[in-house]
C-alpha positions in Angstrom: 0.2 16.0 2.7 2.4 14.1 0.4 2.4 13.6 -3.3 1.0 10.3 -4.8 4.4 10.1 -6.7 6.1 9.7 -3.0 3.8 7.2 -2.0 5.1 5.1 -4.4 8.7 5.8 -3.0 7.3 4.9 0.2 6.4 1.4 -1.2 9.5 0.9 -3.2 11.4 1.6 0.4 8.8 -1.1 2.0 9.8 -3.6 -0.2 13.4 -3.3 -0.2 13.6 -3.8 3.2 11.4 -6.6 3.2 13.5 -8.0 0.5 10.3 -8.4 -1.6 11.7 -8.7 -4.9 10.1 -10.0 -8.4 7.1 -7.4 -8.0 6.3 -4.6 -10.2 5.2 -1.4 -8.9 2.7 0.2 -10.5 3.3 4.1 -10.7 -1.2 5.1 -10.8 -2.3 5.9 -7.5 -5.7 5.8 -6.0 -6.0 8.8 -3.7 -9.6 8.8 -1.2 -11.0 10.0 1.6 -12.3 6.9 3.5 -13.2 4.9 6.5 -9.9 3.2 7.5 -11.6 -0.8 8.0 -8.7 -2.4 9.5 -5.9 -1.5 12.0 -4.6 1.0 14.5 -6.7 3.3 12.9 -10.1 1.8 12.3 -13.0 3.5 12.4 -11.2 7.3 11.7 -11.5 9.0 8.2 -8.4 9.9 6.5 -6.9 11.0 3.2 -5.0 7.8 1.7 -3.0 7.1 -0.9 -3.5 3.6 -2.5 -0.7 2.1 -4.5 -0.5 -1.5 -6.0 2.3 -3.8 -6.4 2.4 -7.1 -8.6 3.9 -10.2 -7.7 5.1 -12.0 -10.4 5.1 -15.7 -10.6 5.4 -18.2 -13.1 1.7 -18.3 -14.7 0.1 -16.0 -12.7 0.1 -12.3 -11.8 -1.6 -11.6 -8.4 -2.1 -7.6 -7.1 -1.5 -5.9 -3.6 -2.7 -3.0 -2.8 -1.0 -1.0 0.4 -2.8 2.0 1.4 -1.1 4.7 3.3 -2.0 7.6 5.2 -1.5 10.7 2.8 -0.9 12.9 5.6 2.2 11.9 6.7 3.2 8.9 4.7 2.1 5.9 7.3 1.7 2.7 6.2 -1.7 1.7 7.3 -2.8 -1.7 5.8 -2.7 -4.1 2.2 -4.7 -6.2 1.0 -4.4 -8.7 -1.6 -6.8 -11.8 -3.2 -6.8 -13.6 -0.1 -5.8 -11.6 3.1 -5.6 -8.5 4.6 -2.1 -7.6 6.4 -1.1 -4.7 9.0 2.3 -3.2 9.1 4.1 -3.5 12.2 6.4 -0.1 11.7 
C-alpha cells in the first residue's frame, strides 16, 4: 500500500506531464474503502487515496479531485464540478 504523502507525488507527476500548470495541490488526503463508480474498475471495492488539486483562474477557484488506487498507485478516475474523467495510462 502506498502512503497518502506519495499519492500526492503521483498527482504532482500527472500534472506535469499533462502540462497542467496554474493549480495548487493540496497536501490532505482522503483515504477510503469504497465502491469504485466509474471506470475499468467499477463495481470492485478498493482502498483509495483521494487527492484534490485547484485550478486557479482569474475570479474563480474550482476543485478536482483524482482518486487513485492505494494499492499500487493507479490512477483510477477525477472528478470535478461538472464532469467526471478516466485516465487513459
Amino acid at each position: 500500500m502506498i502512503e497518502p504523502e506519495k499519492a500526492v507525488e503521483i498527482v504532482k507527476e500527472y500534472l506535469d506531464r499533462n502540462k497542467i500548470t496554474d493549480v495548487t495541490v493540496l497536501e490532505r488526503v482522503q483515504t477510503a474503502t469504497e465502491i469504485i463508480p466509474h471506470g475499468a474498475m467499477k463495481g470492485k471495492e478498493l482502498t483509495v487515496h483521494t487527492v484534490c488539486y485547484e485550478d486557479n483562474y482569474l475570479y474563480v477557484t474550482s476543485a478536482v479531485f483524482i482518486t487513485i488506487n492505494a494499492e499500487d498507485g493507479t490512477l483510477l478516475y477525477g472528478i470535478n464540478s461538472t464532469r467526471f474523467f478516466e485516465f487513459d495510462e
